[in-house]
MIDOSE-1310 file (N, C-alpha, C; in nm, 2 decimals, decimal comma, always signed):
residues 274
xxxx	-0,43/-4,50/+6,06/-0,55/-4,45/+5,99/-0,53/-4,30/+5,96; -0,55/-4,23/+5,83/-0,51/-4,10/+5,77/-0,69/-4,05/+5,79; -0,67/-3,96/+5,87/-0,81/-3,87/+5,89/-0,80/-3,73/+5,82; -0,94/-3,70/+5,74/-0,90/-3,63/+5,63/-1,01/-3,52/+5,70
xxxx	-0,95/-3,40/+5,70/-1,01/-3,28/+5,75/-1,09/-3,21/+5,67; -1,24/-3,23/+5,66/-1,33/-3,13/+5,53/-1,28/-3,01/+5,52; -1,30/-2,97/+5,64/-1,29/-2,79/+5,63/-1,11/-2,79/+5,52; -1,04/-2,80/+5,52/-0,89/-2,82/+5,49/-0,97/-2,86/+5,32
xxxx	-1,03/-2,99/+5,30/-1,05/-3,04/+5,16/-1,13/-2,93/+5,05; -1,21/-2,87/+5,16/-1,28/-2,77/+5,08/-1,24/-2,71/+5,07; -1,13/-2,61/+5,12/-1,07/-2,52/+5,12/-0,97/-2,49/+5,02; -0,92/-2,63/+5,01/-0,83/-2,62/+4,90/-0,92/-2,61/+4,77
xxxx	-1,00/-2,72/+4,76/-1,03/-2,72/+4,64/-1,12/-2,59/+4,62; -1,18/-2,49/+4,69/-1,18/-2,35/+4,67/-1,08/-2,33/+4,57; -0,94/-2,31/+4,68/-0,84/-2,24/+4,59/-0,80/-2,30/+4,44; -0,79/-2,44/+4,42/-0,80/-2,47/+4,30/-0,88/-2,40/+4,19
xxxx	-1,00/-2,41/+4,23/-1,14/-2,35/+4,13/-1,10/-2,19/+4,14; -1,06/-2,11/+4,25/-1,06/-2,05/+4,19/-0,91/-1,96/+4,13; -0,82/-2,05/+4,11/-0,72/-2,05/+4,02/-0,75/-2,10/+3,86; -0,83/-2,13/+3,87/-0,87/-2,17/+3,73/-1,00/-2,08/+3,67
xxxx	-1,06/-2,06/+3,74/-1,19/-1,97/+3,70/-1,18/-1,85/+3,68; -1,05/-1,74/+3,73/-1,05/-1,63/+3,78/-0,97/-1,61/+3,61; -0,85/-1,67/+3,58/-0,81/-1,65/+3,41/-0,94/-1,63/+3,38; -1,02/-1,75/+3,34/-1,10/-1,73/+3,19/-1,25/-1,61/+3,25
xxxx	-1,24/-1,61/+3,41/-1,35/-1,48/+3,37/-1,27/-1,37/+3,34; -1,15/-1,36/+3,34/-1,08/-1,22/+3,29/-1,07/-1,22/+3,17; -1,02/-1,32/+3,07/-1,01/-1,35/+2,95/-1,16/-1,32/+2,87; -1,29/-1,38/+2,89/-1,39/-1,35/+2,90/-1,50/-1,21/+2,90
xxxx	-1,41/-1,15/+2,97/-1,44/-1,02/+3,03/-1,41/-0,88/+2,98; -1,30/-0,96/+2,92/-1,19/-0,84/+2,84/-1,22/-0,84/+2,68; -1,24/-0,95/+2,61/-1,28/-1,00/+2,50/-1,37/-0,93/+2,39; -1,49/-0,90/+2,46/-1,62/-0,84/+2,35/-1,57/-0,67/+2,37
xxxx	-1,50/-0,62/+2,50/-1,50/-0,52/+2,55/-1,40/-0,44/+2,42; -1,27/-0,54/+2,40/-1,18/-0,52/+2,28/-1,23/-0,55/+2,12; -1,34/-0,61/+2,08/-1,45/-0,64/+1,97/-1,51/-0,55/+1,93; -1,65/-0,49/+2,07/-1,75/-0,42/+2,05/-1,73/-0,29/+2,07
xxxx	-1,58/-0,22/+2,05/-1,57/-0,08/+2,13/-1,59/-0,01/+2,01; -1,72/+0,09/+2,10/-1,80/+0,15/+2,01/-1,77/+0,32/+2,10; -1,76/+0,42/+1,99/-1,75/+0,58/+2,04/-1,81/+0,67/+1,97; -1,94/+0,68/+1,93/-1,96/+0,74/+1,84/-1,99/+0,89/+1,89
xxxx	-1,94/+0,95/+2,00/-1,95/+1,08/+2,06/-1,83/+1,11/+1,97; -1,72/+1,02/+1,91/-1,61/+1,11/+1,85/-1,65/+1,16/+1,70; -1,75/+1,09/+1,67/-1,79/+1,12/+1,58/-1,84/+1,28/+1,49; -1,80/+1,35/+1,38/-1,83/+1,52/+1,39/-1,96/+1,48/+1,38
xxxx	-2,05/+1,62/+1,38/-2,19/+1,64/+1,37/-2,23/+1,64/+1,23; -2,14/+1,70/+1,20/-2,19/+1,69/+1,04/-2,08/+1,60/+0,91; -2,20/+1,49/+0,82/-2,13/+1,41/+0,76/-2,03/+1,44/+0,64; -1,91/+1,43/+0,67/-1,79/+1,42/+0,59/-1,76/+1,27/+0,55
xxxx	-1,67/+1,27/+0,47/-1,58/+1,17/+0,39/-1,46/+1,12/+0,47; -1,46/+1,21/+0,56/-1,28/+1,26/+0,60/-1,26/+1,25/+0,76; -1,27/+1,16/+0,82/-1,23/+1,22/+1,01/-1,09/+1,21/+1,03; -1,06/+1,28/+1,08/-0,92/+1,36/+1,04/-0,91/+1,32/+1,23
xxxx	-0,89/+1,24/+1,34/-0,88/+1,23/+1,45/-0,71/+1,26/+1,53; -0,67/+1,21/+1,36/-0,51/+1,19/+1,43/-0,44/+1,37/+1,38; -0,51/+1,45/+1,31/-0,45/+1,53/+1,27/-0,35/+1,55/+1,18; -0,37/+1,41/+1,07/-0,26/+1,39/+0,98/-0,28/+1,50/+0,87
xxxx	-0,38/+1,56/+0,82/-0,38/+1,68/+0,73/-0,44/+1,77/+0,74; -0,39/+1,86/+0,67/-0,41/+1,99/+0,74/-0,57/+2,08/+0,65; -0,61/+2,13/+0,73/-0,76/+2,20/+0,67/-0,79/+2,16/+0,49; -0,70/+2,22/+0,43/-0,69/+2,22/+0,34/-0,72/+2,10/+0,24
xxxx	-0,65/+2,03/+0,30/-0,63/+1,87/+0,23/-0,74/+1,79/+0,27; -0,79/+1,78/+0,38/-0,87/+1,69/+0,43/-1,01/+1,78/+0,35; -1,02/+1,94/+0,35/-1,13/+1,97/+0,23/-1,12/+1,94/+0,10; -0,98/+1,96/+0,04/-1,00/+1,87/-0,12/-1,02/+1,74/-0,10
xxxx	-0,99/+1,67/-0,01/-1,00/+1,48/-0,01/-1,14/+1,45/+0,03; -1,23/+1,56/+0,13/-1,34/+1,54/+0,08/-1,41/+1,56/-0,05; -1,41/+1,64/-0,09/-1,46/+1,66/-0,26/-1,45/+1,58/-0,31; -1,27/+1,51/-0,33/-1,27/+1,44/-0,42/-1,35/+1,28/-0,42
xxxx	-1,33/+1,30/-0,24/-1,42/+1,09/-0,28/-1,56/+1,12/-0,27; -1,64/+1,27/-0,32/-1,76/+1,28/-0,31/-1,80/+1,30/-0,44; -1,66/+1,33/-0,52/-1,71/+1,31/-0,68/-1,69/+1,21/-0,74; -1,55/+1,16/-0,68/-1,56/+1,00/-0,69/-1,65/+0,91/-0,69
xxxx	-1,74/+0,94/-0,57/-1,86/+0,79/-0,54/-1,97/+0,87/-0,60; -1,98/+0,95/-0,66/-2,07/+0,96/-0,79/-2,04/+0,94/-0,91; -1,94/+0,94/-0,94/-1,91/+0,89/-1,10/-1,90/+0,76/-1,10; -1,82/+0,67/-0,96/-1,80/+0,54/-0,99/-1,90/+0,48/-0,95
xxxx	-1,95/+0,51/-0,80/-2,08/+0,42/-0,73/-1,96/+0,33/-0,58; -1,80/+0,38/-0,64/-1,76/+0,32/-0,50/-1,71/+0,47/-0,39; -1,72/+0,39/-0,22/-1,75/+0,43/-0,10/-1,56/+0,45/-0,10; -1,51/+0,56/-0,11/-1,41/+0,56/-0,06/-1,40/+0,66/+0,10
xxxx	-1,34/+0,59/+0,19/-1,33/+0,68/+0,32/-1,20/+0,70/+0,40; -1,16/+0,78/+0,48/-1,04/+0,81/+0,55/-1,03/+0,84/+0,72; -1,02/+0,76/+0,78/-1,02/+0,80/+0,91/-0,89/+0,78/+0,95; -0,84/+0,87/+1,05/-0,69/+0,89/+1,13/-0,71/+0,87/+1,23
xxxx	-0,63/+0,80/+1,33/-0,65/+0,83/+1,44/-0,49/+0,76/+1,52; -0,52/+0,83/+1,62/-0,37/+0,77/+1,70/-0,38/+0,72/+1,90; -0,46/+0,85/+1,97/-0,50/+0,80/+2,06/-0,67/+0,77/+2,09; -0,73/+0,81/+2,00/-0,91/+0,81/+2,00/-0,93/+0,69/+1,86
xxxx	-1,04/+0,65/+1,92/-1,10/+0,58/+1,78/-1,25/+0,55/+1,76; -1,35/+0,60/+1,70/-1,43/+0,58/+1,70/-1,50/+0,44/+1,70; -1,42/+0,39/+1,70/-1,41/+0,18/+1,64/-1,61/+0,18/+1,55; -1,67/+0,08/+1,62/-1,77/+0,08/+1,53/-1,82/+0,14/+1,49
xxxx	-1,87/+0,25/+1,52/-1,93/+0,37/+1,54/-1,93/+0,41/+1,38; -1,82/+0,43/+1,30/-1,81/+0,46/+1,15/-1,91/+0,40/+1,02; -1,85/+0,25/+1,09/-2,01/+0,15/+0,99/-2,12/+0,23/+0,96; -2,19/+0,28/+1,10/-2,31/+0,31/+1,06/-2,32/+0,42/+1,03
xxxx	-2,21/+0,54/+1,07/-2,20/+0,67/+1,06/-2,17/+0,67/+0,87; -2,13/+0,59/+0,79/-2,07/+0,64/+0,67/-2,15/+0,51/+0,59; -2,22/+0,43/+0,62/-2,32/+0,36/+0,59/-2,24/+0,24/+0,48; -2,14/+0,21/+0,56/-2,03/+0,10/+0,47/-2,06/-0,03/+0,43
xxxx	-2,04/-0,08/+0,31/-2,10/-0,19/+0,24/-2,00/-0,29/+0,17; -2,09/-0,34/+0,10/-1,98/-0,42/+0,01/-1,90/-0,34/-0,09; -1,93/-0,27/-0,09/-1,83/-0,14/-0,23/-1,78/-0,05/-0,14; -1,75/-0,08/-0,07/-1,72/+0,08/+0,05/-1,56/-0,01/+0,08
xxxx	-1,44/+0,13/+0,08/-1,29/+0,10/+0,11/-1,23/+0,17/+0,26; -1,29/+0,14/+0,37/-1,18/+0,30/+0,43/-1,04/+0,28/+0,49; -0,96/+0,37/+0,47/-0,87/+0,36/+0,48/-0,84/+0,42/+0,68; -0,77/+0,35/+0,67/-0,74/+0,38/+0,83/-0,62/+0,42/+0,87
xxxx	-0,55/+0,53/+0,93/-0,44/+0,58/+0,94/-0,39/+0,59/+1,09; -0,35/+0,47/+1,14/-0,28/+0,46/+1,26/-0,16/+0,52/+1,32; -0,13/+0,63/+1,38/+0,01/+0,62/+1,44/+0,08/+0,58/+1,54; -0,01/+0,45/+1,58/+0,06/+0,38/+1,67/+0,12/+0,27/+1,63
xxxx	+0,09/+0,19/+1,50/+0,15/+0,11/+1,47/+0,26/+0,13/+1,38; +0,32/+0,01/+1,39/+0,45/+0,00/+1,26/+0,45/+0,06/+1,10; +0,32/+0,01/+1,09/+0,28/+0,04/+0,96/+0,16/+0,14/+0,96; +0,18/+0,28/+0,89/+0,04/+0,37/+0,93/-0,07/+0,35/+0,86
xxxx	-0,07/+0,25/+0,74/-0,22/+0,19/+0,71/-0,27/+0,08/+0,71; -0,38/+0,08/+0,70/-0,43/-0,04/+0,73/-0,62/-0,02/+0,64; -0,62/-0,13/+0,62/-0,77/-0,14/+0,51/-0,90/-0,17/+0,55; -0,99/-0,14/+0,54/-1,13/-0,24/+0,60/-1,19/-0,27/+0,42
xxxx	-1,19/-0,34/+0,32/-1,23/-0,35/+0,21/-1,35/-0,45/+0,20; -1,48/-0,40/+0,11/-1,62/-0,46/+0,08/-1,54/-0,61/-0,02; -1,66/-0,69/+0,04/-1,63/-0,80/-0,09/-1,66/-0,77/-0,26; -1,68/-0,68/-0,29/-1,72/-0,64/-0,46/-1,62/-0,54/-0,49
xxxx	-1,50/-0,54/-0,37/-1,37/-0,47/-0,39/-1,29/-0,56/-0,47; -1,26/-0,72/-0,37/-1,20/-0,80/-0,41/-1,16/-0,86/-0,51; -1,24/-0,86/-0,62/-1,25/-0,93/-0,73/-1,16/-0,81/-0,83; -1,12/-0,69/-0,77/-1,09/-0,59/-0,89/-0,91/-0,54/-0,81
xxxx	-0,90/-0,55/-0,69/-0,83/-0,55/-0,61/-0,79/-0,65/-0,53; -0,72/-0,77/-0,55/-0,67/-0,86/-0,49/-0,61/-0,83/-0,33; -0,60/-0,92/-0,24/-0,53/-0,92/-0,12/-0,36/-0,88/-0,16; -0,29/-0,94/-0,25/-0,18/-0,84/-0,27/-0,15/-0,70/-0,31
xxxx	-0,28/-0,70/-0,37/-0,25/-0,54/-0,40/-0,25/-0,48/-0,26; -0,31/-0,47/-0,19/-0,35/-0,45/-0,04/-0,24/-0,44/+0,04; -0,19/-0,55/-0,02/-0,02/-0,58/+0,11/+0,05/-0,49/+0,02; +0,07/-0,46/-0,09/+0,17/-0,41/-0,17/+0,20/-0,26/-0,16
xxxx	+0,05/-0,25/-0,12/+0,01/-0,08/-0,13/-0,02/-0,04/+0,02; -0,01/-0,13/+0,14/+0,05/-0,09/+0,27/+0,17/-0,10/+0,22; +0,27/-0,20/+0,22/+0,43/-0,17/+0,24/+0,47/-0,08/+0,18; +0,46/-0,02/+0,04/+0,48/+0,04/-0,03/+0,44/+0,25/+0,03
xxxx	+0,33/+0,29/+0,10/+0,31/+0,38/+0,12/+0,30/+0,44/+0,29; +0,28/+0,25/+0,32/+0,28/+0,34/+0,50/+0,40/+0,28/+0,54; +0,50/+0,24/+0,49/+0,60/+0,21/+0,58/+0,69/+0,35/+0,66; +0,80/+0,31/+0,73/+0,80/+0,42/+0,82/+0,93/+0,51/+0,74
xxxx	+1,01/+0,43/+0,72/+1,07/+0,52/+0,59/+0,95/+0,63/+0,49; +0,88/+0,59/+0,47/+0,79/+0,70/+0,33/+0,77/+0,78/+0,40; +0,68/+0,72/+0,51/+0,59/+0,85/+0,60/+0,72/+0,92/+0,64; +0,84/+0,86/+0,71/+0,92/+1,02/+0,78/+0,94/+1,08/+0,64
xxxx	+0,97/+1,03/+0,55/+1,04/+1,12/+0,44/+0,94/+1,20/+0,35; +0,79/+1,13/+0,33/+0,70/+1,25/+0,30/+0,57/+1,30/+0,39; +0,56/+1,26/+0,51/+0,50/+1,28/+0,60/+0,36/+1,20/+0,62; +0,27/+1,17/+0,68/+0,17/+1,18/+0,74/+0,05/+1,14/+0,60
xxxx	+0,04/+1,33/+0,59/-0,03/+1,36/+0,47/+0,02/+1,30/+0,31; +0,12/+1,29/+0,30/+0,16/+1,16/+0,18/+0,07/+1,11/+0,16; +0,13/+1,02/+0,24/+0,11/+0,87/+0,28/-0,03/+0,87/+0,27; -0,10/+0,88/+0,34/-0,29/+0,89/+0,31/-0,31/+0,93/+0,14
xxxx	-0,29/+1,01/+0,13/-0,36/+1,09/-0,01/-0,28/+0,98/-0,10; -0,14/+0,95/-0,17/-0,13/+0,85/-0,27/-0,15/+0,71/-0,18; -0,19/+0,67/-0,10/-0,28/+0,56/-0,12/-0,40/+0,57/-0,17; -0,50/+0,65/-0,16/-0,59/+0,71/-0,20/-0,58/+0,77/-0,36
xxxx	-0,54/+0,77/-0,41/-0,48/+0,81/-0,53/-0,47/+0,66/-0,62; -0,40/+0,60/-0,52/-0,39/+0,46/-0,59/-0,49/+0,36/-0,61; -0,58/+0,39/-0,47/-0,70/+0,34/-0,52/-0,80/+0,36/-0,63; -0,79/+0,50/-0,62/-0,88/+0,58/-0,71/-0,87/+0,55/-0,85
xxxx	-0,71/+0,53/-0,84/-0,70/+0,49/-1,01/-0,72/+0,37/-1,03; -0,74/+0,25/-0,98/-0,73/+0,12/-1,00/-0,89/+0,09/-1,03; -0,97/+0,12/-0,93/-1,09/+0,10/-0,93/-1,17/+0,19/-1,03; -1,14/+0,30/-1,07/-1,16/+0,34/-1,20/-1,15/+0,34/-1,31
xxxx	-1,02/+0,23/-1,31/-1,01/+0,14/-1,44/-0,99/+0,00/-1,44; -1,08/-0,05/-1,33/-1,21/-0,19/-1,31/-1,04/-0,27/-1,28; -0,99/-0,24/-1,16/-0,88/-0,32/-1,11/-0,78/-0,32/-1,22; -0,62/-0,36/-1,08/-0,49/-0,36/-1,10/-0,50/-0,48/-1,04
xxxx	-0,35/-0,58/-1,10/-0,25/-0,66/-1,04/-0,17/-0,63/-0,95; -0,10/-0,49/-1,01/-0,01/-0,41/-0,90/-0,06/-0,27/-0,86; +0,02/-0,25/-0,78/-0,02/-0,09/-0,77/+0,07/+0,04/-0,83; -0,03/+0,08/-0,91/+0,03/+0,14/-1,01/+0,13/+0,28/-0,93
xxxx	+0,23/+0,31/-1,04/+0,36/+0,36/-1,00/+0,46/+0,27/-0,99; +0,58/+0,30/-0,98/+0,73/+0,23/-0,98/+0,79/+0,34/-0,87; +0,84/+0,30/-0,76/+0,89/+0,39/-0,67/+1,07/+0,41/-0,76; +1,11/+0,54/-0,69/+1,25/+0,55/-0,75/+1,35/+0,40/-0,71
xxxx	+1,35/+0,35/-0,58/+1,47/+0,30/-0,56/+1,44/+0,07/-0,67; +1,32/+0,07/-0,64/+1,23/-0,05/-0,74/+1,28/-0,03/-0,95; +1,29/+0,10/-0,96/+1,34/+0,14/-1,09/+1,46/+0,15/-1,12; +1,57/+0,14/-1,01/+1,72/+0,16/-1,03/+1,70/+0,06/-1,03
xxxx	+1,64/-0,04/-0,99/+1,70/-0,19/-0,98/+1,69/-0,24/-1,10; +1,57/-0,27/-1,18/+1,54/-0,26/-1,28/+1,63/-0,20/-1,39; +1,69/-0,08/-1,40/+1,77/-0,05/-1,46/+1,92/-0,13/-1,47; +1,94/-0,14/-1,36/+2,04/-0,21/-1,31/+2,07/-0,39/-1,37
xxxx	+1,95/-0,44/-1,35/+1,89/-0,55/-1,45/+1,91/-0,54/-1,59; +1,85/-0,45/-1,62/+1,90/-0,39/-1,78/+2,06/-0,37/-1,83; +2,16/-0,30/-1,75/+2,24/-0,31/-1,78/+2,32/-0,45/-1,76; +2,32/-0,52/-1,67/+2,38/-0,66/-1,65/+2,35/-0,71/-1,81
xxxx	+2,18/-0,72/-1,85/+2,11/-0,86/-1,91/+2,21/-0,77/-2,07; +2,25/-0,62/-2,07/+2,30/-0,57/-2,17/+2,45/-0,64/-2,24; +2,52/-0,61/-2,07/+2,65/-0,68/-2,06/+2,65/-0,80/-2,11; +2,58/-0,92/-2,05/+2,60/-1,08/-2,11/+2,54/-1,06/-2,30
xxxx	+2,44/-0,96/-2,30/+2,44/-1,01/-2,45/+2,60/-0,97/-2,54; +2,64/-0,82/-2,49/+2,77/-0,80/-2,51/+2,83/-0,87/-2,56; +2,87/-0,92/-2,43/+3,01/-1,06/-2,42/+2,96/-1,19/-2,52; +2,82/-1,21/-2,52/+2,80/-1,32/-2,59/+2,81/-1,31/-2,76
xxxx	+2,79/-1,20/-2,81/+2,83/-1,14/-2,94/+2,96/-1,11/-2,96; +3,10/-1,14/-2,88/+3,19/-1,15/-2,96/+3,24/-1,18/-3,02; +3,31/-1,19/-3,17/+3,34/-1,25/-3,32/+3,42/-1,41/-3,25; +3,39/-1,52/-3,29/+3,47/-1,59/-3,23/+3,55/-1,64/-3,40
xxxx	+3,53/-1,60/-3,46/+3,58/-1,62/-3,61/+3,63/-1,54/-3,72; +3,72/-1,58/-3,80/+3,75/-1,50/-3,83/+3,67/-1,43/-3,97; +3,67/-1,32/-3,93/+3,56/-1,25/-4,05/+3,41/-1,21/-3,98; +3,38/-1,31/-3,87/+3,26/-1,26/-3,83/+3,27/-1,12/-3,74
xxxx	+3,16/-1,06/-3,73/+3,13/-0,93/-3,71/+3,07/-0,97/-3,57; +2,94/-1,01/-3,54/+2,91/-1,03/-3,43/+2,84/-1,19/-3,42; +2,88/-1,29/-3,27/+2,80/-1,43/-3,29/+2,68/-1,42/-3,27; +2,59/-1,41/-3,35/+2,47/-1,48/-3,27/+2,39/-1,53/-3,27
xxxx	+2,51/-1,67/-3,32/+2,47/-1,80/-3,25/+2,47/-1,80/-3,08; +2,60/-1,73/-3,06/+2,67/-1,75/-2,88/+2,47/-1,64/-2,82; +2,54/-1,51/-2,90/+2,37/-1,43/-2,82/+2,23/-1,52/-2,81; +2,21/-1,59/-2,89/+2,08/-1,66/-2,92/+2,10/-1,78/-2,77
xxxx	+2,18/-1,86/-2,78/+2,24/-1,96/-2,66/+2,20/-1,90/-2,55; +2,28/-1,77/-2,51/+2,26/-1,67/-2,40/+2,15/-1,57/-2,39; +2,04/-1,63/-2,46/+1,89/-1,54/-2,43/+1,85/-1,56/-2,32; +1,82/-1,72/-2,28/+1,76/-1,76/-2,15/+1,81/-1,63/-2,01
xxxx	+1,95/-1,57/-2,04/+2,00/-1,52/-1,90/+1,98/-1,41/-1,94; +2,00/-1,31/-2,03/+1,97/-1,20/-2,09/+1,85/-1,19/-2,06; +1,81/-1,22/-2,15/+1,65/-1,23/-2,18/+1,59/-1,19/-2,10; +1,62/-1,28/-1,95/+1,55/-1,30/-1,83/+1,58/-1,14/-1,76
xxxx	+1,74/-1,12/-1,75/+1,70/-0,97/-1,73/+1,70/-0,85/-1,73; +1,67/-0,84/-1,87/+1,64/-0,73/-1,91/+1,47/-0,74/-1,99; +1,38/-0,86/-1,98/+1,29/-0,83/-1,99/+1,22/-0,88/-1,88; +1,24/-0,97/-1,82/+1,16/-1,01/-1,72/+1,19/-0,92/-1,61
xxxx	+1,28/-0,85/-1,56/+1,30/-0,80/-1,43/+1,35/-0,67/-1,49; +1,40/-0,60/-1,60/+1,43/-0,49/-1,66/+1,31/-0,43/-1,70; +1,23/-0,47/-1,80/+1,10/-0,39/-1,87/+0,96/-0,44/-1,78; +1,00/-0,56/-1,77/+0,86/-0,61/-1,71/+0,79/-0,54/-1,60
xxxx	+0,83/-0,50/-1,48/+0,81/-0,43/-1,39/+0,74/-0,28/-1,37; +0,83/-0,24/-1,48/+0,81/-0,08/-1,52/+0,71/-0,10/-1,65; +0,66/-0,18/-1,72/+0,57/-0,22/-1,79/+0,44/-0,21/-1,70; +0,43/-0,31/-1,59/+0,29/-0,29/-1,56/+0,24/-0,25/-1,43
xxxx	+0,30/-0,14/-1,44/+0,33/-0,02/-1,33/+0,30/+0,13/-1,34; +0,34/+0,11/-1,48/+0,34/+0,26/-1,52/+0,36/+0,27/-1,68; +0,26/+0,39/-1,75/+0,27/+0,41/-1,83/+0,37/+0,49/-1,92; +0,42/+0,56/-1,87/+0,54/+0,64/-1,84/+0,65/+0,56/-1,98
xxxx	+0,71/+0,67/-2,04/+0,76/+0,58/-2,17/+0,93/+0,62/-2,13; +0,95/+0,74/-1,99/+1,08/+0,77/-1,98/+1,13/+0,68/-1,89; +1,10/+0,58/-1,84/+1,17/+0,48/-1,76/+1,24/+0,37/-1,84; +1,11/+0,31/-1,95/+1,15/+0,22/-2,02/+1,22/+0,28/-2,12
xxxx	+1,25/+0,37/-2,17/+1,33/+0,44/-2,24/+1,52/+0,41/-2,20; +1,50/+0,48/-2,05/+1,59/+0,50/-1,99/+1,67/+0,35/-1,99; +1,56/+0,24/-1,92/+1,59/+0,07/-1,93/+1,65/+0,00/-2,08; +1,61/+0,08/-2,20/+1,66/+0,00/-2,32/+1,78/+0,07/-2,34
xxxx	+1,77/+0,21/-2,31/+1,91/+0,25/-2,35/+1,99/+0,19/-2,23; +1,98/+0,14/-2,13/+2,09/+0,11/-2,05/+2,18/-0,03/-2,08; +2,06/-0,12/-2,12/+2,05/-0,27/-2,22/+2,18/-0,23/-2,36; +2,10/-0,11/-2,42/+2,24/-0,10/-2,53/+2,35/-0,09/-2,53
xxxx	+2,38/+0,05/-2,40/+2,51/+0,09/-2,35/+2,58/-0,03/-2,31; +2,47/-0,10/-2,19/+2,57/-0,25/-2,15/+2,67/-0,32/-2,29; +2,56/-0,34/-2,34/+2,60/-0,43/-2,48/+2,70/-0,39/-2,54; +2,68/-0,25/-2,55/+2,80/-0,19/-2,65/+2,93/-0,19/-2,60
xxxx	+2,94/-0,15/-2,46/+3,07/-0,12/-2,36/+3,11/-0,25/-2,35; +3,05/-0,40/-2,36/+3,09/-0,54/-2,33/+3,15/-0,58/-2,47; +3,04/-0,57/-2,58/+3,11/-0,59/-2,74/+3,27/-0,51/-2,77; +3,22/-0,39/-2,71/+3,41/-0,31/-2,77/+3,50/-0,39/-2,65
xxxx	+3,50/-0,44/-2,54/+3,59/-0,48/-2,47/+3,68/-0,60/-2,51; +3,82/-0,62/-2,58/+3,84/-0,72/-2,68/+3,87/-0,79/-2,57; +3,79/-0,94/-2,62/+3,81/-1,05/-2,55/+3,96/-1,13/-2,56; +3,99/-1,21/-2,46/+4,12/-1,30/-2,50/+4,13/-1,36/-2,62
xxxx	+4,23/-1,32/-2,65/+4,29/-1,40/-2,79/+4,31/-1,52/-2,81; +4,29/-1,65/-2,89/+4,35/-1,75/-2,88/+4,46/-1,81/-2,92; +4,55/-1,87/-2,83/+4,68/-1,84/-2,89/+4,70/-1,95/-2,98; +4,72/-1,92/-3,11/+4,77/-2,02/-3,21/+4,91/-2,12/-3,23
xxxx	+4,91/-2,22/-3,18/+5,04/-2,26/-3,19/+5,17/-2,26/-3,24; +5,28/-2,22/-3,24/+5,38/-2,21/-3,33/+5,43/-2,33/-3,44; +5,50/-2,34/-3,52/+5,50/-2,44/-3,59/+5,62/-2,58/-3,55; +5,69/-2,46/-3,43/+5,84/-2,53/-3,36/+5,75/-2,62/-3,25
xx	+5,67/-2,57/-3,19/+5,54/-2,62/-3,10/+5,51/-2,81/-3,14; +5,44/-2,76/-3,30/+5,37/-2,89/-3,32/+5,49/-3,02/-3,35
């Protein structure tokens, strides 16, 4: 006969319950604490555009970037904002301090993460500013390459720059600009899509000057890149007429350097041959 000891049964099943209860009141516990964290002591006393916590710009800059989104959200009617921070954060506290809405953008400048920006954007943003623009114009401005190579203060001000211009002329696709290393490639596209038209224009006859029948055949691959990944890019990026300048002359050069290159001969049979 197996005699079962209460004091022992309860005891365990104590320890059970409270191996299982002791996670989720910590999970629980920790939760709203990481949600609702509110600081508004870090808040300045007097209302600016600009909290500067991380010390990413210097007196100067963070006074013109106030002005500027103070004449900004009078001309437009949109809320543009900037807070930095690295070890302090005011977390909710800004909402009500800067009175953020559906038209309201602030930009947030992290130095603890990978990437130093990051968005909080109104829904009457979205329709003019897609979610890619957003991703495009993080990777593009806070990655960690830009920031070491133009610092901190960069990085903040042309995102802000970028916004400014997009929503001022009632949204972008992309984010306007063409960085240098995005524009060699592009060129580089140009000269290739130059090269195959080249080659495809060589006289295959006698008397002809240039085929193009063979060029017309070989549009699809040309075509493709030197306008779709050649002009296209720097087309709707930037108004700028010296890149796509730069892009068609590189398209010609290709062409021309592939046309003068005399192609193989065909060898005509001899007569002892046939």
């Amino acid at each position: 006969m197996i005699k079962f000891s209460l004091p022992k049964i309860i005891q365990r099943f104590s320890k059970i319950a409270i191996a299982i209860m002791l996670p989720l009141a910590i999970a629980f516990t920790h939760i709203p604490a990481a949600h609702a964290f509110d600081a508004p002591e870090l808040l300045p006393e007097k209302y600016t555009n600009v909290i500067d916590l991380g010390r990413f710009l210097t007196e100067s800059e963070e006074l013109a970037l106030d002005q500027k989104l103070t004449k900004f959200e009078e001309q437009t009617g949109w809320k543009l904002r900037v807070l930095t921070q690295v070890d302090r954060t005011p977390g909710r506290a800004v909402k009500e301090f800067w009175g953020l809405d559906e038209s309201s953008v602030m930009l947030v400048a992290d130095g603890r993460g990978r990437n130093l920006l990051n968005f909080s954007v109104g829904d009457a943003v979205y329709p003019l500013l897609s979610r890619s623009f957003w991703i495009e114009l993080q990777s593009r401005y806070g990655n960690q390459f830009y920031v070491r190579d133009q610092g901190y203060d960069q990085s903040i001000l042309s995102a802000i720059d970028a916004i400014a211009t997009c929503l001022d002329q009632d949204g972008c696709a992309v984010v306007p600009g063409i960085p240098q290393e995005q524009w060699i490639l592009t060129l580089i596209t140009s000269i290739v899509g130059g090269v195959i038209f080249g080659f495809a224009g060589h006289p295959r006859k006698d008397g002809e000057i240039f085929a193009w029948k063979w060029a017309l055949i070989f549009t699809p691959l040309w075509g493709m890149l030197f306008i779709s990944f050649g002009l296209g890019p720097v087309l709707t990026r930037t108004s700028e007429w010296v890149p796509i300048v730069r892009n068609v002359a590189g398209f010609v050069g290709g062409a021309v350097i592939a046309y003068l290159i005399p192609s193989p001969k065909r060898v005509t049979p001899s007569p002892e041959a046939r």
